[in-house]
VMD Tcl script that draws the C-alpha trace (Angstrom):
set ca {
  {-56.58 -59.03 22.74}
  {-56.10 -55.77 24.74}
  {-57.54 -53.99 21.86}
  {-60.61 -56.32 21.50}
  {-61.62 -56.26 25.18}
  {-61.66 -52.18 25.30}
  {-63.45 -52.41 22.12}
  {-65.91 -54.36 23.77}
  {-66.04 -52.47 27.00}
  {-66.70 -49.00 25.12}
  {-69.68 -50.64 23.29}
  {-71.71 -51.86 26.70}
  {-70.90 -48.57 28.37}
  {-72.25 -47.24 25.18}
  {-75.60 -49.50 25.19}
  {-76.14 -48.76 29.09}
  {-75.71 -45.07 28.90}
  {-77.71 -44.63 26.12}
  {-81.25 -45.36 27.38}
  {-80.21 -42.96 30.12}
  {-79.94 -40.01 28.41}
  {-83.16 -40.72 26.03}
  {-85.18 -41.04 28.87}
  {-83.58 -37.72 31.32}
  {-85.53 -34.44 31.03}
  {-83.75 -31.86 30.10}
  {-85.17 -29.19 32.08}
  {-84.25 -26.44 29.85}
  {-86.43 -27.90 27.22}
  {-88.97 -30.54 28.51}
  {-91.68 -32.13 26.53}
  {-95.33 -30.11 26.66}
  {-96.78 -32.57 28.64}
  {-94.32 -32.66 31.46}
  {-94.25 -28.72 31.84}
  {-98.28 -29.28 32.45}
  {-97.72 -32.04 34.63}
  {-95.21 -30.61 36.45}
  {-97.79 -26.98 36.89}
  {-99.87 -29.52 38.07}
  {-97.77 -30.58 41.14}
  {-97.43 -27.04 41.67}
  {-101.02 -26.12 42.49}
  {-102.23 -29.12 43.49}
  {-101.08 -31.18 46.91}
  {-100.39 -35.18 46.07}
  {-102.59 -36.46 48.94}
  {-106.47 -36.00 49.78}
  {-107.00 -32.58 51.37}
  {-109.28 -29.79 52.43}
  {-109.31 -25.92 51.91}
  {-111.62 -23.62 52.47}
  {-111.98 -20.80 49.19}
  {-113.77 -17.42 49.40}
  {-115.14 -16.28 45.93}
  {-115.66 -12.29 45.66}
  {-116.80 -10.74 42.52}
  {-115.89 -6.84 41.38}
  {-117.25 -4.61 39.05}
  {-115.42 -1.87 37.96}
  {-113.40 -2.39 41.28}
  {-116.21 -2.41 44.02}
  {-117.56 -5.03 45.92}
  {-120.78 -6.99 44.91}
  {-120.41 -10.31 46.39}
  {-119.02 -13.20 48.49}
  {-119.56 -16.61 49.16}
  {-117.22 -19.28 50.60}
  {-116.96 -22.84 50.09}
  {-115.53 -25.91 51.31}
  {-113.44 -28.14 48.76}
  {-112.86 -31.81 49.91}
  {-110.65 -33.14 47.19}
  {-108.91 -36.67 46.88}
  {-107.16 -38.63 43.69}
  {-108.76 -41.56 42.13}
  {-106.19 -44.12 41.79}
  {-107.81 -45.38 38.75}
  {-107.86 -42.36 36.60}
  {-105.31 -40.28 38.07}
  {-107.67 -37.11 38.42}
  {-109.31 -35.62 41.45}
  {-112.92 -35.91 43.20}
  {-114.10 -33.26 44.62}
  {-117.09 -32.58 47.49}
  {-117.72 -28.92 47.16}
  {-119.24 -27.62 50.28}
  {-121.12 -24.03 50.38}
  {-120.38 -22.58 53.56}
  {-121.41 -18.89 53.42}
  {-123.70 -17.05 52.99}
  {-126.19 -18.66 55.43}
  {-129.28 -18.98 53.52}
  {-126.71 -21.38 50.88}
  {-124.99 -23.63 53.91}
  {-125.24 -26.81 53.76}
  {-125.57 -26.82 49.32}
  {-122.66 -29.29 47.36}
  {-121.61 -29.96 44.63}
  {-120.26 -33.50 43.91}
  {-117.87 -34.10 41.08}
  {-115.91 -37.93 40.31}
  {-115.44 -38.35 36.72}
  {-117.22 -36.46 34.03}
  {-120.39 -35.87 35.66}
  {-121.01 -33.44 38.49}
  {-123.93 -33.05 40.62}
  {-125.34 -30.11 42.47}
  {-127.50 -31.19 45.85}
  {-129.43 -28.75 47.76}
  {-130.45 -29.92 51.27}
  {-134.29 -27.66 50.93}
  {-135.12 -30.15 47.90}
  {-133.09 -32.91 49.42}
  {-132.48 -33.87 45.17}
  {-129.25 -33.90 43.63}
  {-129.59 -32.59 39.79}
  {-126.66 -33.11 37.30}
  {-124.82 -29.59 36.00}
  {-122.46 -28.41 33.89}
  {-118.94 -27.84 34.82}
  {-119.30 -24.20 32.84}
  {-122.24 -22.95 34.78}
  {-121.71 -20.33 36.62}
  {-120.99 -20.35 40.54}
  {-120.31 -16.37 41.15}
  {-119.06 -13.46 38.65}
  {-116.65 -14.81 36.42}
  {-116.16 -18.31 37.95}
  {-117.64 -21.24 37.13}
  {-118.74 -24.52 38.76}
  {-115.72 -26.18 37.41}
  {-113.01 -23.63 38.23}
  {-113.73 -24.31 41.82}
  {-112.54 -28.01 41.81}
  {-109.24 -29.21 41.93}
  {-108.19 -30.47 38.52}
  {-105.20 -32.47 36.75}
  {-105.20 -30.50 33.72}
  {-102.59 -33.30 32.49}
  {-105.06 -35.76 32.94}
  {-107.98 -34.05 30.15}
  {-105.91 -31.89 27.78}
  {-103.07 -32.55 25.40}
  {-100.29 -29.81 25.65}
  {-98.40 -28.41 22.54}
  {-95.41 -25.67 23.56}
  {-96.16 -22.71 21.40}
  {-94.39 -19.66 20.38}
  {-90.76 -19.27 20.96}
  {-88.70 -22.37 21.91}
  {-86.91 -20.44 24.38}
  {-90.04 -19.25 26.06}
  {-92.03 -15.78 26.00}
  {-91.44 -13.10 28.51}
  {-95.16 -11.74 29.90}
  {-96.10 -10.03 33.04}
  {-97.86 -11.77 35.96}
  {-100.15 -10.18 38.26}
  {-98.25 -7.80 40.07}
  {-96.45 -6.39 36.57}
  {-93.14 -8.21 36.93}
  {-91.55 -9.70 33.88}
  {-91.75 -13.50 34.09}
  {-89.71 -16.11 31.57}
  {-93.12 -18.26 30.60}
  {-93.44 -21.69 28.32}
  {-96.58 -20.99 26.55}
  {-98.60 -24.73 26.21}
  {-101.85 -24.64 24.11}
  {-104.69 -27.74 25.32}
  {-106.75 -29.88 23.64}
  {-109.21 -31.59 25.73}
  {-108.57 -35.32 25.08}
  {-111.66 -36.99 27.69}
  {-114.94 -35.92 28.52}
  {-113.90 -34.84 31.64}
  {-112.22 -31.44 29.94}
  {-113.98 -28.71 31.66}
  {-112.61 -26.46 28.59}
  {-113.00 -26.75 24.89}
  {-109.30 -25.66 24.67}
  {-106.68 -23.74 27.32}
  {-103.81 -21.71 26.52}
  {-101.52 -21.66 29.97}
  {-98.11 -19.41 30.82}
  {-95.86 -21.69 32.88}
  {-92.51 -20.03 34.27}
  {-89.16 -21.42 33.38}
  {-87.68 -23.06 35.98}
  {-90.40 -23.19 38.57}
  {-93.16 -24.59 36.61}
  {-95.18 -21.98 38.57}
  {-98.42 -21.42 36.69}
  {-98.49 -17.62 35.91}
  {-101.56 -16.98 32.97}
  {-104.25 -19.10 31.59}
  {-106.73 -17.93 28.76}
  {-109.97 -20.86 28.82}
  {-112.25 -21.04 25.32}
  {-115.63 -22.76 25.01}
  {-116.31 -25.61 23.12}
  {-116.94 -23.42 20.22}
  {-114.10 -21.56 20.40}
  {-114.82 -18.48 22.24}
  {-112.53 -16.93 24.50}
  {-114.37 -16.89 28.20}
  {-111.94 -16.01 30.84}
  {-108.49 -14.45 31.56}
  {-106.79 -15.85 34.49}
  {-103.67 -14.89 36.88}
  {-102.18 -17.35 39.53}
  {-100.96 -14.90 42.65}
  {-99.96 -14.39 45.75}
  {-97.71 -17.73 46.14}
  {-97.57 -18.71 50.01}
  {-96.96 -22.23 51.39}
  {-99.25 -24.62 51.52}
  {-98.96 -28.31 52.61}
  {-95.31 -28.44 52.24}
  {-94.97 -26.33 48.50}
  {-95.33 -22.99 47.36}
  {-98.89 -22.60 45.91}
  {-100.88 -20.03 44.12}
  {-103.11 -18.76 47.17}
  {-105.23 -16.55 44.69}
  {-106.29 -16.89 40.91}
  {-107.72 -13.12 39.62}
  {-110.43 -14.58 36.93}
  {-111.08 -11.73 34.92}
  {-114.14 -11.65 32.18}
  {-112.57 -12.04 28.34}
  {-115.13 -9.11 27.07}
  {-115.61 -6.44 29.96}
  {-112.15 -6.21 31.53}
  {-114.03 -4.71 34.49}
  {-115.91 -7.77 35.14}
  {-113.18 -9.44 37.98}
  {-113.64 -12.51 40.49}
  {-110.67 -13.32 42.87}
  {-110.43 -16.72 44.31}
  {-108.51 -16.79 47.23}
  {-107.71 -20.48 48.84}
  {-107.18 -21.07 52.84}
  {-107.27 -23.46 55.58}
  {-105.51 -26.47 53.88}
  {-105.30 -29.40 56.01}
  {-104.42 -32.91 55.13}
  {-107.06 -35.34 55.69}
  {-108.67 -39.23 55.17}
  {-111.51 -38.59 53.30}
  {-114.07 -41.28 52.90}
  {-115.26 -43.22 49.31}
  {-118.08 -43.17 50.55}
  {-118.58 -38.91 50.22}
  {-117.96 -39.21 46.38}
  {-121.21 -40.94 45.58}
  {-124.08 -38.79 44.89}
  {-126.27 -41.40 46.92}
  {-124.59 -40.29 50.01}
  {-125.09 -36.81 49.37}
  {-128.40 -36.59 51.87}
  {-126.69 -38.23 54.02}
  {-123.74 -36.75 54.32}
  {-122.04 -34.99 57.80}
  {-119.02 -33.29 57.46}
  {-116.88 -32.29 60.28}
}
mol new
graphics top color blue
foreach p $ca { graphics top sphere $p radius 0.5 }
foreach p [lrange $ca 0 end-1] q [lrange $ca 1 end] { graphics top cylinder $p $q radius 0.2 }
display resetview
């Protein structure tokens, strides 16, 4: 009886530890997806927010120009990814110009015209960044990671030439929201820190090289507070993105429809 009743003990421990360990993540080897998601988290705060970024464009290491922008971003519940309110701030003669993206489609309203006209994500906003790499994405959300290369990771050099310990995920857009016909993206071990990103067009073409740098904290994590964008054919063709000024905030429904746009006051 003894024997029967340990027998039967060791097989519900069995059946209640099991499902346990199939669903942990081992976070020496987690699935594709969660080492996106989990870059994600890095980068991006979990509740609506502001930040101000200034966009300044190099070539061959001088100066050309500047402009800096307001980003209003806040999750829809439904979908998971962000909306964003992009705000031009500076210089003066492009105040007062947004850009509205909720779903696949973004708008681009200028306040001279008082019209809102529908853009592409790809078009370009100042040297070597685009429209789209000015939002605040959930690249989780629109691609479908694959780990690549070794299993154990790939050692690569971030921004400042230090040696970082990297899973390398390759992205296939999987919605029409994909600002990128495909993404290759650098993650470090451990941190889930984004470190590299290469972004192709929808044909295939390699556009941009980026670097995530300078990690400071902001809104309670450790976030990249500059991504060096740097041209995939003229290596001396640079843009730096540096982001400031994040604050928490409530930010109206009502600012994500492009209806509002003329209408719209931001404090």
């Amino acid at each position: 009886m003894k024997k029967q009743t340990l027998i039967f003990l060791l097989i519900v421990a069995f059946s209640v530890l099991t499902p346990l360990k199939a669903f942990s993540v081992d976070e020496n080897n987690p699935a594709a997806q969660t080492v996106i998601a989990r870059s994600d988290a890095v980068r991006n705060p979990g509740k609506p927010f502001q930040m101000n970024i200034r966009l300044t464009e190099y070539v061959d290491g001088s100066e050309r120009n500047q402009i800096i922008l307001g980003v209003y971003s806040k999750v829809d519940e439904a979908s998971g990814q962000f909306r964003n309110l992009v705000r031009y701030m500076e210089p003066p003669r492009d105040a007062g110009k947004t850009v509205l993206m909720n779903g696949t489609t973004m708008w681009f309203y200028d306040p001279a015209s008082k019209t809102s006209v529908r853009i592409s994500p790809q078009q370009r906003l100042l040297g070597q960044a685009s429209e789209g790499d000015v939002v605040t994405v959930n690249l989780a959300k629109d691609y479908s990671a694959k780990l690549v290369g070794d299993a154990n990771g790939e050692t690569l050099d971030d921004a400042d030439h230090k040696p970082k310990k990297c899973w390398h995920v390759d992205l296939s857009p999987i919605n029409d929201s994909a600002i990128y016909g495909r993404a290759e993206y650098w993650v470090e071990k451990g941190t889930y820190r984004p470190v590299k990103g290469k972004f192709y067009s929808d044909s295939g073409r390699l556009l941009k090289i980026t670097y995530y740098h300078k990690y400071v904290e902001q809104l309670g994590a450790q976030r990249p507070s500059e991504i060096i964008i740097i041209d995939a054919v003229n290596s001396k063709l640079v843009t730096t993105m540096n982001t400031y000024g994040h604050k928490a905030r409530e930010i109206p429904n009502s600012w994500y429809q492009r209806d509002f746009l003329p209408r719209l006051m931001v404090e």
